[in-house]
C-alpha positions, -999 to +999 in steps of 0.1 A: -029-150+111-041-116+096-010-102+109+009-123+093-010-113+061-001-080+067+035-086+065+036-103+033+016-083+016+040-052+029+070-075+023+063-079-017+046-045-020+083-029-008+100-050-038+080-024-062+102+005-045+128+021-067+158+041-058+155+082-053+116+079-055+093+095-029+065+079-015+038+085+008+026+057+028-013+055+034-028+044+075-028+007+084-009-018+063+007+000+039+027+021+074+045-016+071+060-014+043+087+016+059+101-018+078+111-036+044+130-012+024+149-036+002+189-029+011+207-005-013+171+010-022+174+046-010+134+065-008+120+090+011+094+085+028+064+114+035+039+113+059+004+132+052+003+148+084+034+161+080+067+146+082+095+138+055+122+114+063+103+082+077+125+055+088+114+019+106+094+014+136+111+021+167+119+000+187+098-013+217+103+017+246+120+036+220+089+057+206+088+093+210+054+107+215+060+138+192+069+115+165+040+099+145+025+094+115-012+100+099-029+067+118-011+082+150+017+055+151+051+061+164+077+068+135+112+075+134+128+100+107+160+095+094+190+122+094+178+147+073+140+146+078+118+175+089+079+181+102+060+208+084+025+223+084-005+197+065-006+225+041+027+222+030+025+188+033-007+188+010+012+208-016+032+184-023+008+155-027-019+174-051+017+192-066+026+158-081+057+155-063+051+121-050+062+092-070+042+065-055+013+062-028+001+028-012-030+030+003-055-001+017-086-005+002-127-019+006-129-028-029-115-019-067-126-031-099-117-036-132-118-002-146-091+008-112-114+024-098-110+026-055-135+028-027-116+030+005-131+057+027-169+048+037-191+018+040-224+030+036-245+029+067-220+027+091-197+058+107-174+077+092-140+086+103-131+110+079-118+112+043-084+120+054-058+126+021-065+096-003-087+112-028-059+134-029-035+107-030-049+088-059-051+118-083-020+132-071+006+104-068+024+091-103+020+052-094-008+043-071-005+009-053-038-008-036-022-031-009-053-052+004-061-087+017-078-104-008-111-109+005-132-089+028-138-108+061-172-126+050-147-142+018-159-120-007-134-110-031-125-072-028-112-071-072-144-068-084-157-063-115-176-028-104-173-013-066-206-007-050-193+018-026-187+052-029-153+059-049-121+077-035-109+076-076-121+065-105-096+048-127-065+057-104-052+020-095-020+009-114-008-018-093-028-044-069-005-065-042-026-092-021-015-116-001-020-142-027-010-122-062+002-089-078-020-076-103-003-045-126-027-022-149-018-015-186-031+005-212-047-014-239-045-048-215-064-042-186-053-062-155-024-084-157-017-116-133+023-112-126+030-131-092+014-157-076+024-159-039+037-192-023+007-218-020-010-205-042-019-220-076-034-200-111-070-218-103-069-205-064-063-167-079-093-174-105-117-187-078-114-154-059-113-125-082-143-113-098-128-090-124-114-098-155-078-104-161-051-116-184-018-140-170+015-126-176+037-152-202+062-150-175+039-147-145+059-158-110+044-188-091+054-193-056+072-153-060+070-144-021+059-149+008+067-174+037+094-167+065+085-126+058+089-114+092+127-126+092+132-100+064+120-072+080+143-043+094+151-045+131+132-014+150+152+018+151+172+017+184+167+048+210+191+078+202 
C-alpha cells in the first residue's frame, strides 16, 4: 500500500513539469517521478551527485552499476547526458540554474518552512544537498505522504524539527491533495485526489489554508502504475 502511495503522489507531482525546465530530483520518492514524464514534455533531469540526462528506471537486469543516482539507485541517462564532479554539480544547484527541485519531507508548515534532514534523538545520515536545494532551486516541490506513520499530519501549522529552509516551499503534493503557496494568500487547496472529499483534507492538516474557486475533486490518482513509463531496455 505505501508503494502504491508513492506512485500517485509521483504520478500527479510529474503533471507540475513544464517543457525545457531543469530539475533535480531529491532521494526516495521524488527518484519516481523520472518514470512519469508526461509525453511531449521534454526536461532534463540532474542528479546531485553528479549526472545530467536522467532517463526512467532500467529495466530489471538492465542496470549498470556505474550508473546511479544520489540514494545509490540505478539510473539511465538519455543521449546527451554526462557525469561530472559534485562540485560542478553543486555549482549549478546554489548557481540558480535549476528550475525546479522535489524533495520528501518530515514536516512543513504554514509559513513553507521544511524540516527534512534529522529527527532529533535518533541518527543521522547526513545533510546531503537539500538545504542547498531549497535556497537554490526557482520552484521547490515537497512530495510527502500525508501523515507520518503514527497519523499525524506532516502540514503543520509550525515544524518542531530542525529546518532545512525557512519559507522555501511553493508547492505541496500528497497523496490526498495539492497544496500551492501564494504571496498575499498563503496556502491554497487546488486538487483533491480520488476518494477523497474537502472534509477528509480538513481533518488531517493542521495548517491553515484557503480552497481554490476551481479546486479539482477526484484530480488523480487510481490505476497510476499503468501510466508509468516502461523501464529503459538494455543497450
Amino acid at each position: 500500500m505505501a508503494q502504491d502511495l508513492k506512485q500517485i503522489i509521483a504520478a500527479r507531482a510529474a503533471r507540475e513539469l513544464k517543457d525545457g525546465q531543469i530539475i533535480n530530483l531529491g532521494i526516495g520518492l521524488p527518484t519516481l517521478i523520472a518514470n512519469y514524464v508526461p509525453p511531449g514534455v521534454d526536461v532534463i533531469i540532474q542528479t546531485e551527485n553528479g549526472a545530467i540526462g536522467v532517463g526512467p528506471r532500467p529495466q530489471h537486469g538492465c542496470e549498470d552499476t556505474d550508473r546511479r543516482n544520489a540514494g545509490n539507485q540505478p539510473i539511465t541517462l538519455l543521449p546527451g547526458g554526462c557525469y561530472f564532479d559534485s562540485c560542478t554539480s553543486f555549482a549549478m544547484i546554489r548557481g540558480g540554474h535549476t528550475d525546479a527541485t522535489f524533495l520528501g519531507t518530515l514536516q512543513v508548515d504554514e509559513e513553507g518552512n521544511i524540516a527534512n534532514w534529522i529527527v532529533p534523538g535518533k541518527m543521522l545520515a547526513g545533510m546531503g544537498g537539500a538545504m542547498d536545494l531549497v535556497t537554490g532551486a526557482k520552484i521547490v516541490h515537497i512530495v510527502t505522504e500525508h501523515c507520518s506513520k503514527d497519523g499525524a499530519s506532516k502540514l503543520m501549522k509550525a515544524c518542531t524539527f530542525p529546518l532545512t529552509g525557512a519559507k522555501e516551499a511553493d508547492v505541496i503534493i500528497t497523496e490526498r491533495a495539492v497544496f500551492r503557496r501564494w504571496p498575499g494568500k498563503g496556502w491554497v487547496l487546488e486538487d483533491v485526489a480520488v476518494g477523497h472529499t474537502l472534509a477528509d483534507i480538513a481533518a488531517c492538516t493542521d495548517f491553515a489554508y484557503a480552497v481554490a474557486d476551481d479546486v479539482k475533486l477526484d484530480a488523480y490518482g487510481g490505476g497510476v502504475e499503468e501510466s508509468a513509463q516502461p523501464g529503459a531496455a538494455c543497450v
